[in-house]
C-alpha positions as CSV (number, residue, x, y, z in Angstrom):
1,X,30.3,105.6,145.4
2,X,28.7,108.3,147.5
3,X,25.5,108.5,149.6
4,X,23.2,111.1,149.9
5,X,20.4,112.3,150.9
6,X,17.4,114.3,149.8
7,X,14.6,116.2,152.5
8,X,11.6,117.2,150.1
9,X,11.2,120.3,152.7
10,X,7.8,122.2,154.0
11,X,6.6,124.2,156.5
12,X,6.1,121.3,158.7
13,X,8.3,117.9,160.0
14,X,11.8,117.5,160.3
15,X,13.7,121.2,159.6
16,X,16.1,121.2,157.0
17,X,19.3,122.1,159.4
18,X,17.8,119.1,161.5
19,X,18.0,116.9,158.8
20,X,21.8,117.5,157.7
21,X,23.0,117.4,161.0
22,X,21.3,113.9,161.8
23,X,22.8,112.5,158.2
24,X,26.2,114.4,158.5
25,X,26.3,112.1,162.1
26,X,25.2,108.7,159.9
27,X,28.0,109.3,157.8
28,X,26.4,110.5,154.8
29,X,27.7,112.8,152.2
30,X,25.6,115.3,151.1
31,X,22.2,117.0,151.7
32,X,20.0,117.8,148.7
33,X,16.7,120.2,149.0
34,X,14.5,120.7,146.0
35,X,12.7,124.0,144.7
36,X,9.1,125.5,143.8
37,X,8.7,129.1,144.1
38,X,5.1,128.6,144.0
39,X,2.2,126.4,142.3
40,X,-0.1,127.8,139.9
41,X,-3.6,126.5,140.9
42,X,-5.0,126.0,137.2
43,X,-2.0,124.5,135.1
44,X,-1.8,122.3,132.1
45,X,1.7,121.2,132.5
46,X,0.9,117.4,133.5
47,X,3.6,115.9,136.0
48,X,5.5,113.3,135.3
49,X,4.7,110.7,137.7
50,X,1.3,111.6,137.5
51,X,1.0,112.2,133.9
52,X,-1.6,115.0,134.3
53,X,-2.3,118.2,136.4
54,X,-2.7,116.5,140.1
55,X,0.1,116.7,142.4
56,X,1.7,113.7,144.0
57,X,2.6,115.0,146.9
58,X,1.3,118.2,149.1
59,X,5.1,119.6,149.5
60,X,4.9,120.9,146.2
61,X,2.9,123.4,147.7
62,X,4.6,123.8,150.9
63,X,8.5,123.8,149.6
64,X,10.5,125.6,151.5
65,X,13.6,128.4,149.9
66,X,16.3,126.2,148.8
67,X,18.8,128.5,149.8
68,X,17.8,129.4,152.9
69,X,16.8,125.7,154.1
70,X,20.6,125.2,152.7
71,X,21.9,128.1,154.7
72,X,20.8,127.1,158.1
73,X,22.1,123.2,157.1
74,X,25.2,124.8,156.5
75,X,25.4,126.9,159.8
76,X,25.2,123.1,162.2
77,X,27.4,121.2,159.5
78,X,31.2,121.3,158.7
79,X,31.5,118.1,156.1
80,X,28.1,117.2,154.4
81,X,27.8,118.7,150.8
82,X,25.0,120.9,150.2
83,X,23.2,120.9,146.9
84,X,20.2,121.2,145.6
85,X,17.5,118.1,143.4
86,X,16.9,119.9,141.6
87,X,16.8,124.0,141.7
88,X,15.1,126.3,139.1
89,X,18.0,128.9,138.1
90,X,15.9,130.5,135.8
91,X,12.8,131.4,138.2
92,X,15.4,133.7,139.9
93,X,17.4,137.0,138.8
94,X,20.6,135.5,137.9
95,X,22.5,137.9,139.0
96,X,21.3,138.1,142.7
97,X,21.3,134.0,142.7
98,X,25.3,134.0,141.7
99,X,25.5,136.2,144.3
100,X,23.5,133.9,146.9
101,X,25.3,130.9,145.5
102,X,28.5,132.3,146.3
103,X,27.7,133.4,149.4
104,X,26.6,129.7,150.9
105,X,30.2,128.4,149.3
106,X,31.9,131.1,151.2
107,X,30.2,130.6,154.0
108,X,30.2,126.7,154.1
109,X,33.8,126.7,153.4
110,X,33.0,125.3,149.4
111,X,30.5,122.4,150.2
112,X,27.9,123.2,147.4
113,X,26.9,121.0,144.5
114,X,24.1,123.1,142.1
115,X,21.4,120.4,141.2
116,X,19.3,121.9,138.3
117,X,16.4,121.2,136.3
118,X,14.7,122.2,132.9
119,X,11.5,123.1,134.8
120,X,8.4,120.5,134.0
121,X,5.7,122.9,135.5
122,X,5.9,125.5,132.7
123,X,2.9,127.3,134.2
124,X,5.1,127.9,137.0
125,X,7.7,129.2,134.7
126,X,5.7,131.0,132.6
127,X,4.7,133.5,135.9
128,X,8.6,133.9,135.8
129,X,8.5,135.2,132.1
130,X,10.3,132.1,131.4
131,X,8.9,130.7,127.7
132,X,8.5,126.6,128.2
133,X,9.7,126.5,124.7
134,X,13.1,128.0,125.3
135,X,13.9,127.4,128.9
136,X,16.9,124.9,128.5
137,X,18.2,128.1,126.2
138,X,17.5,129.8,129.2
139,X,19.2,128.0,131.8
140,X,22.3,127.8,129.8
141,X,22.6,131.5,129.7
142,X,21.7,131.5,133.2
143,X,24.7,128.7,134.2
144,X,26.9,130.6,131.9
145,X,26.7,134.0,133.1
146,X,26.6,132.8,136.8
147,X,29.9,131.1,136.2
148,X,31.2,134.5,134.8
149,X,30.2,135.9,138.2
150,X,31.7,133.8,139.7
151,X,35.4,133.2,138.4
152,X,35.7,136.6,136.3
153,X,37.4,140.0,138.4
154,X,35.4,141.6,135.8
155,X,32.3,139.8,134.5
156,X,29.5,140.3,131.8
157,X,27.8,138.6,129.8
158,X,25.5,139.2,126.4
159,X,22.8,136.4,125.5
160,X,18.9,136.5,124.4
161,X,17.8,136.8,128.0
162,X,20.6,137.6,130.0
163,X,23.1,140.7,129.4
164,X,25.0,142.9,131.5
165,X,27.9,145.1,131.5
166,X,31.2,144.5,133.3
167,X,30.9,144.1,136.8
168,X,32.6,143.3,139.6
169,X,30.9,140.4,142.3
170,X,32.5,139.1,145.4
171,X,32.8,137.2,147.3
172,X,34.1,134.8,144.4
173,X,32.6,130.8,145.6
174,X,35.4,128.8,147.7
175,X,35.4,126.0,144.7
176,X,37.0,126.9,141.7
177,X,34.1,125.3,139.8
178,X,31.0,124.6,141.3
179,X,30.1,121.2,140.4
180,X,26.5,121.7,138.2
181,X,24.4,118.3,138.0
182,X,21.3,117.6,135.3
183,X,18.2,116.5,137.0
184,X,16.4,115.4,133.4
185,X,15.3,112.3,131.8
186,X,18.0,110.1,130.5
187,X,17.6,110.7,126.8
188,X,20.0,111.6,124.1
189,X,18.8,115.4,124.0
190,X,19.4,115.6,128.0
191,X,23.2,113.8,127.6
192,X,24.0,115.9,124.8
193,X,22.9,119.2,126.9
194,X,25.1,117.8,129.8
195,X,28.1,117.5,128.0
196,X,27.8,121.1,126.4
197,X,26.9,122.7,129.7
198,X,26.9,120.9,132.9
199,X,29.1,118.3,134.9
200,X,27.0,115.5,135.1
201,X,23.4,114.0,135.3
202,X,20.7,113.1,138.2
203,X,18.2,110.9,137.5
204,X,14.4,110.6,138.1
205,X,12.4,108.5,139.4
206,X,11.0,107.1,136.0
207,X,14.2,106.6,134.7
208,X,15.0,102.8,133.8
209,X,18.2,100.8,132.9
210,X,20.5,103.2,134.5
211,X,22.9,101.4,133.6
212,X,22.9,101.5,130.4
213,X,21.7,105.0,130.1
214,X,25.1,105.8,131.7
215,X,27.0,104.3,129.6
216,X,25.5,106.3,126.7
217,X,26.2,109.4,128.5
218,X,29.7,108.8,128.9
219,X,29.7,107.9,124.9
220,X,28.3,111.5,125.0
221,X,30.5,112.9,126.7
222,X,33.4,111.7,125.0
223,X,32.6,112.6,122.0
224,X,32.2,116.3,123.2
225,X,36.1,115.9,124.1
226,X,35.1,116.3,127.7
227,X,37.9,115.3,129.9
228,X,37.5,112.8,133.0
229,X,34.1,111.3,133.5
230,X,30.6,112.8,134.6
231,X,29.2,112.8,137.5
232,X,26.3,110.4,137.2
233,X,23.9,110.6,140.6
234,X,20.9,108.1,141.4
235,X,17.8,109.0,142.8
236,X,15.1,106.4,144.5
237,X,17.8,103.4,143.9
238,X,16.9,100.3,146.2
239,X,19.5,99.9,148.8
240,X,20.5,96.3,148.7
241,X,24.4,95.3,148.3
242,X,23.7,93.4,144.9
243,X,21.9,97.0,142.8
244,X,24.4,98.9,144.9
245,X,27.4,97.2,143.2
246,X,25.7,97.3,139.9
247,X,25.3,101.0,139.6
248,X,28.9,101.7,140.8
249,X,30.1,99.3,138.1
250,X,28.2,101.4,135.5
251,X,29.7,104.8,136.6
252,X,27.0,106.0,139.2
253,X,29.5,108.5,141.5
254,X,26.0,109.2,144.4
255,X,23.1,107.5,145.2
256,X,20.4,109.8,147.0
257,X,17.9,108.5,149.2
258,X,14.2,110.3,150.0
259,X,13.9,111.2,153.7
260,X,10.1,110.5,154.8
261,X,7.7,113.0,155.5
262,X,7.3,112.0,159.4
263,X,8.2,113.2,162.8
264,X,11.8,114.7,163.0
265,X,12.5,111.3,165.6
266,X,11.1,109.2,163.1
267,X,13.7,110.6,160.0
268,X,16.5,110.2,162.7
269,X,15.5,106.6,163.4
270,X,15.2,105.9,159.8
271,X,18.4,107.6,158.8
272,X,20.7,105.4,161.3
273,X,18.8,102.4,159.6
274,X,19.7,103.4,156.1
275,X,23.2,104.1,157.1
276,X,23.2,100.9,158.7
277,X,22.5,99.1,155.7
278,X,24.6,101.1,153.5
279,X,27.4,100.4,155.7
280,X,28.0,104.1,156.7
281,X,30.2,104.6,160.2
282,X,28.8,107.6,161.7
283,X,31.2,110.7,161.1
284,X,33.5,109.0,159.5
285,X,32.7,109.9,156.1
């Protein structure tokens, strides 16, 4: 089972490229980022921790470009994955972000991992012409016409709200498939998407019984004739040997851990502790 972690990045603290280069040192495997473009002020979308329009945390406001924060990671890294928990595809042209995409797995030798989510702030996505009501329709076009960019010499692509004519787009990514992980609620609607459309499934911090939430998926995703087994990755988990041991028995491939929002000494300090108890040996990894 892998380790990660994930930096819930601002304008302020620890820099993202500070941040991978401490945990690629611990001996941790990958490097996640998250993604806003923006906040509406009024909104009706309630969060999901909070359950109505207030904001748990002030990053929300403050988050950083995924790509970019993953771009200068990349440039002081050679081993760590770089992926995103989650990105929003469809706030983006996704024609320019298959280009983007492709351009950090050139340029970081084939390290990323595309974390995506449905979107719970459909205010935000309704600035981005994105209807709440048809957004996981959305994002599959999006994934699907991204992954024509990316493997086809000649691409194009003809959905409800993506189409384009055949076009060439290089550089093609490193990977031959970029792996694409589900940051959703673990429900039967979510694990039926995933097996359609996506490599595997991230879970949130409400989710419960993990364990037997992944076994359901890989029911799923058996019965969608999927070959091999899904990527299942855990966010928030405790870090103690005993719930460590469980989720690797149930199928849980990652676990990712929150960096805290304190001085960049302070994330260091904390990150050789983690590792420490995780039984990480620095750059080994």
């Amino acid at each position: 089972m892998r380790h990660g972690i994930v930096l819930f990045t601002s304008d302020r603290g620890i820099t993202p490229a500070a941040a991978a280069r401490a945990a690629e040192a611990a001996g941790f495997d990958a490097f996640h980022v998250p993604e806003h473009t923006h906040i509406p002020v009024k909104r009706e979308a309630p969060h999901p921790r909070t359950g109505d329009s207030s904001l748990p945390d002030d990053r929300y406001l403050r988050t950083l470009d995924p790509w970019v924060a993953l771009a200068t990671a990349a440039s002081v890294t050679t081993r760590i994955r770089l992926a995103t928990a989650v990105a929003l595809p469809v706030e983006s042209d996704p024609i320019t972000l298959a280009k983007t995409i492709a351009s950090l797995d050139h340029l970081s030798a084939g390290r990323v991992t595309l974390g995506v989510g449905f979107g719970w702030n459909v205010d935000e996505l309704a600035d981005h012409g994105v209807p709440g009501g048809k957004r996981r329709t959305v994002l599959r076009e999006y994934l699907e016409a991204m992954r024509a960019l990316w493997t086809d010499d000649e691409a194009s692509y003809a959905g409800e709200f993506v189409s384009f004519g055949a076009s060439w787009a290089w550089p093609k990514p490193v990977q031959a498939h970029i792996p694409v992980i589900v940051g959703a609620g673990g429900t039967e609607k979510t694990f039926r998407w995933i097996a359609k459309s996506a490599d595997g499934w991230l879970t949130t911090p409400g989710d419960t019984d993990i364990e037997d939430k992944a076994r359901r998926l890989r029911e799923i995703w058996r019965e969608a004739g999927r070959a091999g087994e899904p990527e299942i990755s855990a966010l928030g988990v405790r870090p103690d040997p005993g719930n460590l041991a469980a989720l690797e028995a149930a199928g849980v491939t990652e676990t990712i851990f929150g960096l805290p929002d304190r001085s960049p000494g302070e994330v260091e300090a904390w990150l050789q502790r983690l590792a420490g108890k995780l039984g990480l040996s620095a750059g080994s990894r």
